[in-house]
C-alpha positions, 0 to 999 in steps of 0.5 A: 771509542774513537778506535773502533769508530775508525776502524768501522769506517776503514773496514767498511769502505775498503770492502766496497773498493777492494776489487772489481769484476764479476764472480760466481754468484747465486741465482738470486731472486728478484729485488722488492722495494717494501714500505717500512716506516720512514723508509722503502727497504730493498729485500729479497726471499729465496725458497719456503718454510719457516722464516729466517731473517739475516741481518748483514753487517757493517759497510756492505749489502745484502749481496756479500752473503756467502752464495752457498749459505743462501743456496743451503738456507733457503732449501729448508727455511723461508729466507729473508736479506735485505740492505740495512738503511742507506746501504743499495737500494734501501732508502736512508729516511730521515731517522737518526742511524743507530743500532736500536733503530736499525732493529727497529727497522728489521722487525718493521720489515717482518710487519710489513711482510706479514711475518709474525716470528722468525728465526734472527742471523745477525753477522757482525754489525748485524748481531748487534743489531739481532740483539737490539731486535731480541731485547726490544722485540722479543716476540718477533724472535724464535731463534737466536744466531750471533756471529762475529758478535759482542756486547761492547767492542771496549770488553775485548777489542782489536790487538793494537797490531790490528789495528795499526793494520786497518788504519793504515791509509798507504799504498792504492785502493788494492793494496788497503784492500788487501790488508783489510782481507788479512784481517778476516782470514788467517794467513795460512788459509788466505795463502791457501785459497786466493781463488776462494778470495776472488769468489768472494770479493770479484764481484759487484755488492751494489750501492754502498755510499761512503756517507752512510758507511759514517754514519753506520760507524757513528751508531756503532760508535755510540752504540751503549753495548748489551752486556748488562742486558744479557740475561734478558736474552730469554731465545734459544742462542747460537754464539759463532766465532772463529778462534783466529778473529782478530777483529771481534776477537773470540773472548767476546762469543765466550763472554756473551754464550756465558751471560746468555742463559742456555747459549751454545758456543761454536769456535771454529779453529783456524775461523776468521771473522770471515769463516762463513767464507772459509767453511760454507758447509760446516757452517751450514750444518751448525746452524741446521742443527741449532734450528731443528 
């Protein structure tokens, strides 16, 4: 537990120091603050249709969403991102941070936009959280998308190489920063597209403080798992995962599409936790297909 506490934090405030300037971004629509319970959360839609929420995951905001996911998405669904308590302009409140809450938190936003039922992506951190919301919330779920995802990080965790890797604090900001990026890609692709990094990582994510990465850290720490609660996950489910994840290793997508009734799996080869980046498009497509 203390391993992937750190490990969380360590993921969480490199990517928000690794590098600075300004890269290609989507055109974004305008940031809106909404009430939701204790807090004011900062959001964004893009395009129409039926709705899809997108949940993101540990230590960042709603602006590392890979730009072309969000150009594709919102040509046929009615996209909502927004940033998780505490993180850029969403209000940290002064509920306990946890992963039942941060779902809680999710649909309340639904609520507060008048948005009966949707579509739920979750990516990392934020699968666990879309698991919380169809387990707590099922009614506000239409379909179900897990990426990166597990039920337990004890069940299959991080090889110890890994996590030597993470955990190792030598060198400048840039140079942790880059070993935390070779643990989202595999190294033949890292080496192949250093102009793809730049896209994805030269530019600014917004607010992210380094007290509520802890904290985020603190709920996945302490967070129960799922596992034994699978079977109640009653949506249509998509379980995504790259063959070459080395921090939510594969075996954790297998062992949840298996307890999942009717889950599909998709393994992207030579897919990092990060092959959302690395694919665009035919991440795109899959998840198109599952939604029709």
């Amino acid at each position: 537990m203390k391993i992937i506490m750190t490990c969380a934090l360590i993921i969480g405030s490199l990517s928000s120091c690794i590098l600075e300037g300004h890269g290609s971004q989507v055109s974004d629509n305008t940031d809106r603050l909404i009430q939701v319970g204790d807090i004011k959360i900062n959001y964004r839609i893009y395009g129409n249709g039926y709705p899809l929420v997108m949940v993101m995951g540990y230590g960042n905001t709603m602006k590392l969403w890979e730009s072309m996911l969000i150009r594709s998405l919102s040509s046929s669904f009615k996209l909502i991102v927004f940033d998780n308590r505490g993180m850029g302009n969403t209000e940290v409140g002064q509920r306990p941070f946890t992963i039942e809450q941060f779902a809680d938190d999710t649909t309340g936003l639904m609520d507060a936009l008048d948005i009966q039922q949707a579509h739920v992506l979750g990516w990392s951190m934020g699968a666990l959280i879309a698991e919380e919301i169809a387990l707590r919330h099922p009614a506000k779920v239409n379909k179900l998308i897990l990426y990166a995802a597990h039920c337990n990080a004890d069940l299959f965790p991080p090889a110890p190489e890994v996590i030597s890797k993470l955990t190792d604090m030598s060198g400048t900001p840039k140079e942790k920063g880059m070993r935390f990026i070779s643990t989202l890609f595999p190294p033949d692709w890292l080496r192949s597209n250093q102009d793809r990094i730049k896209e994805i990582f030269y530019r600014p994510l917004g607010n992210i403080p380094p007290e509520t990465m802890n904290k985020q850290s603190m709920a996945i720490g302490n967070w129960k798992g799922c596992c034994d609660r699978l079977g109640e996950i009653n949506k249509p489910t998509l379980v995504i995962t790259g063959a070459d994840d080395v921090l939510v290793p594969p075996q954790n997508a297998r062992y949840l599409a298996g307890k999942v009734p009717n889950a599909q799996l998709v393994v992207y080869e030579q897919g990092g936790h990060g092959l959302m980046f690395q694919y665009p498009e035919k991440f795109c497509e899959k998840v198109f297909d599952f939604l029709r």
